[in-house]
NUKOLDREN-6376 format. One record per residue: x, y, z of N, C-alpha, C in turn; residue in three letters. Coordinates in steps of 0.02 Angstrom, whole numbers. Each point is the difference from the previous one (the first is absolute). Layout:
<recs>
X;Y;Z;X;Y;Z;X;Y;Z;ALA
...
</recs>
This chain:
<recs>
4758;711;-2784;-23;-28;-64;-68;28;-20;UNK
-35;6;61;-82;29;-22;0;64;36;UNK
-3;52;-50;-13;73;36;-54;45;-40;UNK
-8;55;1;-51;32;-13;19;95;-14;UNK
-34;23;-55;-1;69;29;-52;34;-15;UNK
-23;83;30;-60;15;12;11;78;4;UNK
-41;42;-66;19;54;-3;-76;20;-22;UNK
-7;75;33;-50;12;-20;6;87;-69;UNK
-27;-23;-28;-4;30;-82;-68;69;-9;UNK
7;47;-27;-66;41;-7;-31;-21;-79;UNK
-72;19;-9;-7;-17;-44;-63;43;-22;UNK
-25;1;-35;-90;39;-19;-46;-37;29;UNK
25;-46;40;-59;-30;42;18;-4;80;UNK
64;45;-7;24;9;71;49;-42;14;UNK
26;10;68;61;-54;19;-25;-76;-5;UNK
29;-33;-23;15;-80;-15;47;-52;58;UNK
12;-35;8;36;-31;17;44;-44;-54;UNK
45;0;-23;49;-76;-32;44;-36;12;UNK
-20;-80;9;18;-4;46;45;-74;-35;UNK
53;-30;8;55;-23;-30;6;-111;50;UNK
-33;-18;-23;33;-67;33;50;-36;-36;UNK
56;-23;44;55;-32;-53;16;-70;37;UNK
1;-40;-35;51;-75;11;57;8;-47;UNK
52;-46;-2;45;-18;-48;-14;16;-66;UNK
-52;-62;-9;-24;15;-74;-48;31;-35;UNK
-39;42;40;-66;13;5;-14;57;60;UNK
-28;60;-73;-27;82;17;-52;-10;-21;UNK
-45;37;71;-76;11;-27;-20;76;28;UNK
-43;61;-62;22;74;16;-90;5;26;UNK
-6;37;57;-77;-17;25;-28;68;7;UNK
-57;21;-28;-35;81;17;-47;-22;73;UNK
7;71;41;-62;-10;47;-53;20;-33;UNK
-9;49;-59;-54;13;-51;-20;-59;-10;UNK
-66;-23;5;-17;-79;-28;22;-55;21;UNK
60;-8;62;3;-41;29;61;-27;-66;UNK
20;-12;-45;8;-7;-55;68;-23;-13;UNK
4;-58;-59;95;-12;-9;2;43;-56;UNK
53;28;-3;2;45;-41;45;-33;-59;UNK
48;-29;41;50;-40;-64;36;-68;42;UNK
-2;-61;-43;53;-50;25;70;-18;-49;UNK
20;9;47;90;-49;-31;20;-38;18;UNK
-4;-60;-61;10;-83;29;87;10;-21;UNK
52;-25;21;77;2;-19;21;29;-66;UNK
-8;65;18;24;56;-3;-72;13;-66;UNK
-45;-24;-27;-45;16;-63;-57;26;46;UNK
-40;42;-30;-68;23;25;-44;-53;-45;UNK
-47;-35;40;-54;-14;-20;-56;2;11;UNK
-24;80;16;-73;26;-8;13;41;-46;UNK
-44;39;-28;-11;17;-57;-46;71;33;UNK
12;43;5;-26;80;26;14;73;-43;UNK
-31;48;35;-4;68;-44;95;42;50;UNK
29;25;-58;77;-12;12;-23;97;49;UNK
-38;14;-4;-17;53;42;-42;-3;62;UNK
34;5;61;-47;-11;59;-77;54;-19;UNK
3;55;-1;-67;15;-18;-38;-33;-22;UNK
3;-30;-75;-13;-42;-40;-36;-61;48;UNK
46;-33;41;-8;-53;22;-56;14;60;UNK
11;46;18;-71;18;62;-54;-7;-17;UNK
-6;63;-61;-81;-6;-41;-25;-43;-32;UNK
42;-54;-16;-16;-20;-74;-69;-34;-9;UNK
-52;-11;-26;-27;-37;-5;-11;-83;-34;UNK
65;-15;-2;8;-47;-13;15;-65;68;UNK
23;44;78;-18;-11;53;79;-48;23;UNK
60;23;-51;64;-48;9;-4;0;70;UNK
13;-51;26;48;-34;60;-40;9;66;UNK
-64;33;-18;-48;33;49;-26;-60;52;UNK
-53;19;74;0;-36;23;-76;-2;-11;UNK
-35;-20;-18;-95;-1;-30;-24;-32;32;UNK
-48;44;22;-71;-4;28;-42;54;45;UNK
-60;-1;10;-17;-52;67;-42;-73;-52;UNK
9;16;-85;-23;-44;-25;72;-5;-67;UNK
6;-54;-18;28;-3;-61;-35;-13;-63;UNK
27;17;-27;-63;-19;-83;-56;43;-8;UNK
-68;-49;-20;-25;51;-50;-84;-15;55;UNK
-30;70;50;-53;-11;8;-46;36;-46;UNK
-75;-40;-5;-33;16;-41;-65;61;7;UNK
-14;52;-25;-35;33;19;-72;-21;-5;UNK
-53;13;34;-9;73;48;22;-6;55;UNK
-8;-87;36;7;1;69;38;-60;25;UNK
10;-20;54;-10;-68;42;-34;-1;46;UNK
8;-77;64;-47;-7;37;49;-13;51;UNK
-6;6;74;32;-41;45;-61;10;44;UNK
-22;-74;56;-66;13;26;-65;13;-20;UNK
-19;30;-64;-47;6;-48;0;89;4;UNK
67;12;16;4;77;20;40;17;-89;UNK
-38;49;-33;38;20;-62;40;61;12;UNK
59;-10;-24;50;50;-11;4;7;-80;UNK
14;63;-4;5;30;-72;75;-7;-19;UNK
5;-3;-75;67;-13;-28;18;58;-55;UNK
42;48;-4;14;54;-45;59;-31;-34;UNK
-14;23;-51;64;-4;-68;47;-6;10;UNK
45;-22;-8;90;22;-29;20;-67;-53;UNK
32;30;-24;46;-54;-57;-62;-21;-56;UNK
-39;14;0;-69;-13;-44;-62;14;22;UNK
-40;14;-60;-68;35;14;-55;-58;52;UNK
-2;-59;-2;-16;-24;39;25;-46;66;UNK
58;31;10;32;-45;39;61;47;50;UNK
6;-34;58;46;36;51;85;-53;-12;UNK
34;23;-13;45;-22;-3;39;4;47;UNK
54;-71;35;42;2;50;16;59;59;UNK
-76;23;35;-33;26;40;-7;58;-13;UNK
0;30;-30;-31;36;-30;64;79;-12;UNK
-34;77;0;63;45;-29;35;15;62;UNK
-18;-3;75;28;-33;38;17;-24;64;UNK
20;-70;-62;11;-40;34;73;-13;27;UNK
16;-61;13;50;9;64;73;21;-39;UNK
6;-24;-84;43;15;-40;13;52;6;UNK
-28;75;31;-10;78;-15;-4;17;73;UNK
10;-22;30;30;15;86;59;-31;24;UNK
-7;69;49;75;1;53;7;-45;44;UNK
25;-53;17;9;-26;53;59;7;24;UNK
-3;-11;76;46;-1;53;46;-58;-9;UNK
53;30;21;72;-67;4;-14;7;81;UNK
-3;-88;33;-43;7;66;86;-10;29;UNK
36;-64;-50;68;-20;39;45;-49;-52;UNK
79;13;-8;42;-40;-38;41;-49;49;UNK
-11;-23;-17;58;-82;42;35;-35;-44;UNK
59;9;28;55;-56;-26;8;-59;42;UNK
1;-58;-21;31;-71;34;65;-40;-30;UNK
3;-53;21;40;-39;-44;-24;-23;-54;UNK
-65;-19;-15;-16;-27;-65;-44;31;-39;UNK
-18;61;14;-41;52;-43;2;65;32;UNK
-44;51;-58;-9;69;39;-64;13;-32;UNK
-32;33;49;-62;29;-4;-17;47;0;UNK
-67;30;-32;-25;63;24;-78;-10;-1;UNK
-46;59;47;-60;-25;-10;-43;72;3;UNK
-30;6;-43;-53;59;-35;-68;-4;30;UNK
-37;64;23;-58;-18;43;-24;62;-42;UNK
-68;-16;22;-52;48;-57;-85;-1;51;UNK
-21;39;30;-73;-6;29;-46;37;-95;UNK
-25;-54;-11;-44;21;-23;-96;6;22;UNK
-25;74;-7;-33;6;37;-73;-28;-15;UNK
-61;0;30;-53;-23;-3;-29;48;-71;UNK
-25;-36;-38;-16;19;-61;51;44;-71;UNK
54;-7;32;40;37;-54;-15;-61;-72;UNK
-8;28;-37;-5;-24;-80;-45;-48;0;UNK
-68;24;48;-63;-31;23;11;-86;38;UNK
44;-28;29;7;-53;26;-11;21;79;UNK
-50;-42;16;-1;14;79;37;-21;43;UNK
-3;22;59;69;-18;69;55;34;-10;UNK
38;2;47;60;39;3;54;-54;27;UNK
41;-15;-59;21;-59;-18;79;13;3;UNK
37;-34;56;71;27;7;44;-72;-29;UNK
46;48;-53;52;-54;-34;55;19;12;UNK
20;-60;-4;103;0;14;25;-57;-65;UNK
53;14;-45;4;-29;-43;85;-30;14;UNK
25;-14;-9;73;-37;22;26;-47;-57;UNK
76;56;-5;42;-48;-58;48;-19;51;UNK
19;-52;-20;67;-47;25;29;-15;-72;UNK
77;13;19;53;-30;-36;27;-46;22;UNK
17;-57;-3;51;-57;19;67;6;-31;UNK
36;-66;1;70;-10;-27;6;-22;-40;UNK
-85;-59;-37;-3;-49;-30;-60;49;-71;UNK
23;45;-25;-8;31;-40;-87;-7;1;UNK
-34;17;61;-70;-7;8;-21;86;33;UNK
-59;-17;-33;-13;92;15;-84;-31;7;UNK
-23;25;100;-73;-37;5;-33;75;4;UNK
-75;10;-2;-32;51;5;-40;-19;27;UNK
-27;-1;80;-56;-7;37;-47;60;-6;UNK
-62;-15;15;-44;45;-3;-42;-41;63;UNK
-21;79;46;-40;-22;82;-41;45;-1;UNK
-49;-16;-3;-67;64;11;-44;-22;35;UNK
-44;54;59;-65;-23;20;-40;78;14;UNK
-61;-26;-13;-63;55;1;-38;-1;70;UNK
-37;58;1;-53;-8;52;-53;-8;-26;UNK
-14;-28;-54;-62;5;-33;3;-52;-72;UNK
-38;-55;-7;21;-32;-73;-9;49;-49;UNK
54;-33;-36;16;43;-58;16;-45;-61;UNK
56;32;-60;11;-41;-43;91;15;13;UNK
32;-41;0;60;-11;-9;34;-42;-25;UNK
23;30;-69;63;-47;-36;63;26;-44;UNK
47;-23;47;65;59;-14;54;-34;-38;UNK
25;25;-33;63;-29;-38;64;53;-10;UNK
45;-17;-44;55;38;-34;-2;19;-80;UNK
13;23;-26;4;-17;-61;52;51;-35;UNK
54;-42;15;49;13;-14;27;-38;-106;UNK
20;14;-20;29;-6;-68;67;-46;-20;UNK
-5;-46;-12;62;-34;11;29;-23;-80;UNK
52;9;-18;19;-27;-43;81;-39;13;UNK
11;-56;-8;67;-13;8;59;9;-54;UNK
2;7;-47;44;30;-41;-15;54;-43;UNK
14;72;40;-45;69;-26;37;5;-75;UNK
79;2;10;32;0;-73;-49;-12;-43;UNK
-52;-50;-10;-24;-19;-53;-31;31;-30;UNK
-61;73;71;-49;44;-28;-79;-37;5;UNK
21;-83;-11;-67;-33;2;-5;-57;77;UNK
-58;-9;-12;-6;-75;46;-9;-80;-57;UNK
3;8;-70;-26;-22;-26;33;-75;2;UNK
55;-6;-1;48;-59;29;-16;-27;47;UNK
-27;26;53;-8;-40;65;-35;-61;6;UNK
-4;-51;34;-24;-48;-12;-31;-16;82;UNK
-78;-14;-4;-35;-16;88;-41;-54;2;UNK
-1;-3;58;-24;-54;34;-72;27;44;UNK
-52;-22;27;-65;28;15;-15;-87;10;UNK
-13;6;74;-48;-96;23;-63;61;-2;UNK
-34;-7;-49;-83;38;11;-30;-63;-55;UNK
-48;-3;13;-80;-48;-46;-39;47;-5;UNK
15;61;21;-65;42;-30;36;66;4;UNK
-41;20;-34;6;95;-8;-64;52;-34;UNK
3;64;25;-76;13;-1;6;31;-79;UNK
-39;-11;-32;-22;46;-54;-32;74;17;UNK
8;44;-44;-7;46;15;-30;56;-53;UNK
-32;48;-8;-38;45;-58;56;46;-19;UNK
-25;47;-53;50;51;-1;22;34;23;UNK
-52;16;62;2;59;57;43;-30;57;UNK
38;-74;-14;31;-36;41;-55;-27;49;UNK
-54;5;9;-66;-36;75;11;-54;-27;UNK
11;-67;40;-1;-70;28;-86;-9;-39;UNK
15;-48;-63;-64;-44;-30;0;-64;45;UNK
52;-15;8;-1;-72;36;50;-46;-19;UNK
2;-53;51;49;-48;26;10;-52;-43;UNK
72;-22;-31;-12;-29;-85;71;-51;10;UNK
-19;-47;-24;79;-26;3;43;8;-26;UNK
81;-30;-4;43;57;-42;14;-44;-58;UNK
-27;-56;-9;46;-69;-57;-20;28;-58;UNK
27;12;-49;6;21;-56;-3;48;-31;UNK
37;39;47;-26;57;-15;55;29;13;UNK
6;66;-8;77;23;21;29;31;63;UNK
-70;-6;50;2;-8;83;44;-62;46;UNK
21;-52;-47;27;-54;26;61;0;9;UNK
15;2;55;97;27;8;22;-75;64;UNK
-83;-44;1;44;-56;46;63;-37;-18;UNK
24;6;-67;55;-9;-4;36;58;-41;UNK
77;-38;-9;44;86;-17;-21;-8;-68;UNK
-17;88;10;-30;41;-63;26;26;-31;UNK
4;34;-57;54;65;-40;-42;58;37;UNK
0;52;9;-53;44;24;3;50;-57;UNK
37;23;-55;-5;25;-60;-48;-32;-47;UNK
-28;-60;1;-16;-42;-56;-70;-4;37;UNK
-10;14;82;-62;16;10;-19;64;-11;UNK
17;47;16;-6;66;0;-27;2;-101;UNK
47;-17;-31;-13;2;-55;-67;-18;-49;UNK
-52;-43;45;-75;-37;-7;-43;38;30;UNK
38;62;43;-49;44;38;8;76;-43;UNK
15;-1;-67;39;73;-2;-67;19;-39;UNK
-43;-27;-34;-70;-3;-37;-41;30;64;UNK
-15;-11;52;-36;5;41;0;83;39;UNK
-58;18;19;2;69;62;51;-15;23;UNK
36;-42;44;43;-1;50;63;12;-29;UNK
37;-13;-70;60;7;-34;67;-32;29;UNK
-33;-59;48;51;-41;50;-37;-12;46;UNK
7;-21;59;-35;-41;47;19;49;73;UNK
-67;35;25;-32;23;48;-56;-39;58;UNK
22;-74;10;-38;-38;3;2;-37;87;UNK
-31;-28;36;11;-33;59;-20;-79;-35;UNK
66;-3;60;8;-95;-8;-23;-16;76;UNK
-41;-66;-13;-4;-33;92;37;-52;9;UNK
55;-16;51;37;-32;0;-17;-82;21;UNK
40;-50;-15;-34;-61;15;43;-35;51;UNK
50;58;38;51;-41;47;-9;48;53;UNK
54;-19;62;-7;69;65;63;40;6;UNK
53;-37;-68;66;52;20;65;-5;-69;UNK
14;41;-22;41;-16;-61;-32;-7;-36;UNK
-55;60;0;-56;-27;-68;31;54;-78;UNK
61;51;13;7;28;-73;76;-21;15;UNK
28;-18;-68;55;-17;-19;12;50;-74;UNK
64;66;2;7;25;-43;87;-31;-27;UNK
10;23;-74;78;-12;-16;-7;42;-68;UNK
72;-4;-12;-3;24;-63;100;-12;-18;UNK
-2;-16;-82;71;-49;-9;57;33;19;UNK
-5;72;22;69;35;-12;-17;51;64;UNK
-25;-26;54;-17;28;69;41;-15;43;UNK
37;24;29;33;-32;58;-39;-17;65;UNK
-53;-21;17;-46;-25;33;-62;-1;-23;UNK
-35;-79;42;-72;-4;-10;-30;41;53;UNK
-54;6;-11;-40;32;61;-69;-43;12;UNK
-8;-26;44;-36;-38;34;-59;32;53;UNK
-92;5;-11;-24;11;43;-49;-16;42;UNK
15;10;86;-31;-36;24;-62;40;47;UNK
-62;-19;16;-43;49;28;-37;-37;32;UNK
-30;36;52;-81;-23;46;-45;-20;-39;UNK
1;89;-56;-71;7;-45;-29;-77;-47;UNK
-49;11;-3;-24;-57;-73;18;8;-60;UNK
-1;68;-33;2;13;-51;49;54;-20;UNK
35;24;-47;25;39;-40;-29;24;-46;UNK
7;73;-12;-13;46;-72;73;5;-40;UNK
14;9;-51;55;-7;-34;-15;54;-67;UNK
28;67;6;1;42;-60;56;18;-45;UNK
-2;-16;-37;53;-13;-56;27;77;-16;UNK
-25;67;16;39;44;-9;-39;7;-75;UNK
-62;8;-8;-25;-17;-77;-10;68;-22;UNK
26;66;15;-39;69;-21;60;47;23;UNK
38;34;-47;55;49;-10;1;69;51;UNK
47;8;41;-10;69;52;42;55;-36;UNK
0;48;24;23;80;-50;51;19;55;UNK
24;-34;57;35;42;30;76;-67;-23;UNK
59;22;46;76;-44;-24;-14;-65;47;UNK
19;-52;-25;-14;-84;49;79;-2;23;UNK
14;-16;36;79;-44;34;-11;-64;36;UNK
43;-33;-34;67;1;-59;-26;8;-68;UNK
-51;-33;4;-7;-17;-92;-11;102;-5;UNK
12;-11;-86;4;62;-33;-80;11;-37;UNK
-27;-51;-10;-61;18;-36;-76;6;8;UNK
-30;-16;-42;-83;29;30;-39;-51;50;UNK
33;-23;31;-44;-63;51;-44;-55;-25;UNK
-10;1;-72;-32;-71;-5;20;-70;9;UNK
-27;-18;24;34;-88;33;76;16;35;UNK
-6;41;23;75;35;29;19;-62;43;UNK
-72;-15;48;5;-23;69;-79;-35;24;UNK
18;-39;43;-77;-9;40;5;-8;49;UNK
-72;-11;46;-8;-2;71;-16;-65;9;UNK
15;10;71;-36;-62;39;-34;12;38;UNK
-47;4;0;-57;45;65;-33;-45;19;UNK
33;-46;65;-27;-44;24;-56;31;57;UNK
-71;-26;-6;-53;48;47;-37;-73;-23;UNK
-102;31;45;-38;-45;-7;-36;34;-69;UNK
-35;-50;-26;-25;7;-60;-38;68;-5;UNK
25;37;-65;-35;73;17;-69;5;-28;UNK
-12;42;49;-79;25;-34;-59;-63;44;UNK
38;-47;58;-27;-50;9;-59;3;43;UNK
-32;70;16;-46;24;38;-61;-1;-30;UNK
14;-12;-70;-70;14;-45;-1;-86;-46;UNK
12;-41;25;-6;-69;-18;27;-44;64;UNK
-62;-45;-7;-10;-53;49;62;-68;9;UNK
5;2;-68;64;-42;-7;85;12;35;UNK
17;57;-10;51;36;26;11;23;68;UNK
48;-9;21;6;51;79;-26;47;-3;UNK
-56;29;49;-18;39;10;43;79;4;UNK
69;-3;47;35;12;-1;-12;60;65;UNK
-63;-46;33;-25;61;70;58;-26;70;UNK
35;65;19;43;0;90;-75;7;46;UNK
-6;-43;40;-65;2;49;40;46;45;UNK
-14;45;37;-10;30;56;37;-34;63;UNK
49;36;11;73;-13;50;47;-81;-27;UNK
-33;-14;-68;53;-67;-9;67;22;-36;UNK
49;-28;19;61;12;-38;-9;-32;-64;UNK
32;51;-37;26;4;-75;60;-26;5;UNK
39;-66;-16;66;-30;-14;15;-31;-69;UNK
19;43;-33;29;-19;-56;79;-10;-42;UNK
38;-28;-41;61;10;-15;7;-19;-92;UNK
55;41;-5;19;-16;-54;99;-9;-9;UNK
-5;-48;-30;96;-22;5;28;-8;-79;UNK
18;51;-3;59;2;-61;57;-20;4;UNK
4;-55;-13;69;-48;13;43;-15;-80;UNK
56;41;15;53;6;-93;39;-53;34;UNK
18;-55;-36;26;-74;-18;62;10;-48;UNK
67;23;26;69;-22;-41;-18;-58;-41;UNK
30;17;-95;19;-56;-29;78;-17;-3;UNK
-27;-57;-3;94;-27;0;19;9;-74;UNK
</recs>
């Protein structure tokens, strides 16, 4: 019932691995480039939302299905601190800011397939990556292993295990693209759920102004929302949809997605505190699969991590790995049959 397959592919960035987990109802397509899902199929529909060209999908900077970090989000230039020791911060994704670790970062490396296992109630695989002491200026030499599991019960978990010889900054996520009914082209139907009381505001350059509550505003998703009719109060704004982190106010089942003509909800559950959520707000030039068109509101993420950028405010997780402590983190994408 649960099997797997595993072929390795050439590419302009060299051999790849792709690598195939299957249950009954439920395919998930995985790059060792980036650690990365490349595509899911909930009974028999795809619902991620990706560049329909693996090339495409390696480079992209849009970062589909990638595995991010040794930071996620947005650090702020010139520097940070760990110990009162300053490390310098260089560009990417904006003139003042390093984006989801920078040009590269773990999204833009090879990792190793360490081992695949089949059982009776899932199959696995698990991706290892040494990243070295100062690559993309983060200190220590910081070894990760990232691990998808498939189950039977239409759940797809993503652990993340890292530890340094040296504190550092570590905060890793997925950010993968999800839409549940691609036919449509939009997400604009969908309707979510978010237990958060707060969420950070943010400038144009996307840097964290600060910690704001969400009531009245169109950050409030504690109960079910239209997510078109929010998106639609954000279309005036820099952001042209919502690029935003929520902090959650529960420890499990904190996002609840649907939409009327989906054949499943998708339900998510995590370690992290918080989620970033990008609406897909800015058009790509290369082909998307399934949908046919220019990627706006195609799709969004769930990039469950600690609050980004949280190194440069007192309020937020710092988001520092001390020196030989384990990094244990998870994320659980659980798709929910409707009757």
């Amino acid at each position: 019932m649960l099997n797997y397959d595993k072929k390795t592919v050439p590419t302009s960035l060299g051999n790849i691995e792709l690598i195939t987990l299957r249950s009954p109802d439920m395919e998930v397509k995985l790059t060792s480039y980036g650690a990365a899902i490349f595509e899911i199929n909930v009974l028999d529909q795809c619902v991620t939302v990706q560049p329909k060209d693996l090339e495409d999908f390696l480079k992209s900077p849009f970062f589909y299905g990638k595995t991010i970090g040794r930071t996620s989000g947005r650090l702020v230039l010139p520097s940070y601190k760990i110990n009162d020791k300053t490390y310098p911060i260089s560009s990417f994704g904006g003139k003042n800011v390093k984006l989801h670790g920078g040009k590269n970062g773990f999204a833009f490396q090879h990792f190793q397939v360490d081992s695949i296992k089949v059982d009776t109630n899932q199959v696995s695989v698990v991706f290892s990556y040494l990243s070295q002491d100062m690559e993309e200026e983060y200190p220590g030499n910081l070894e990760l292993k990232v691990i998808y599991t498939l189950d039977l019960n239409l759940g797809l978990l993503i652990e993340f295990v890292s530890k340094s010889d040296q504190d550092t900054l570590c905060n890793l996520t997925n950010h993968a693209y999800f839409n549940l009914v691609t036919e449509k082209e939009t997400i604009l139907d969908h309707h979510i759920v978010i237990h958060a009381d707060h969420y950070l505001d943010i400038n144009e350059e996307m840097i964290v102004k600060s910690k704001e509550k969400v009531y009245d505003k169109p950050f409030d998703f504690n109960q079910v929302s239209h997510l078109g009719e929010s998106i639609k109060q954000m279309l005036d704004t820099p952001f042209r949809g919502f690029d935003h982190t929520w902090i959650f106010n529960r420890k499990n089942n904190q996002i609840e997605i649907d939409e009327p003509f989906s054949l499943v909800k998708l339900v998510v559950d995590t370690s992290y505190p918080s989620v970033v959520i990008y609406t897909h707000n800015f058009p790509v030039q290369h082909k998307l699969n399934p949908i046919k068109g220019h990627g706006i509101h195609s799709s969004f993420t769930l990039e469950c991590q600690y609050e980004p950028g949280g190194i440069h405010h007192d309020y937020l997780h710092s988001g520092i790995l001390l020196r030989n402590e384990c990094y244990e983190h998870y994320i659980l994408y659980r798709f929910i049959k409707k009757v």
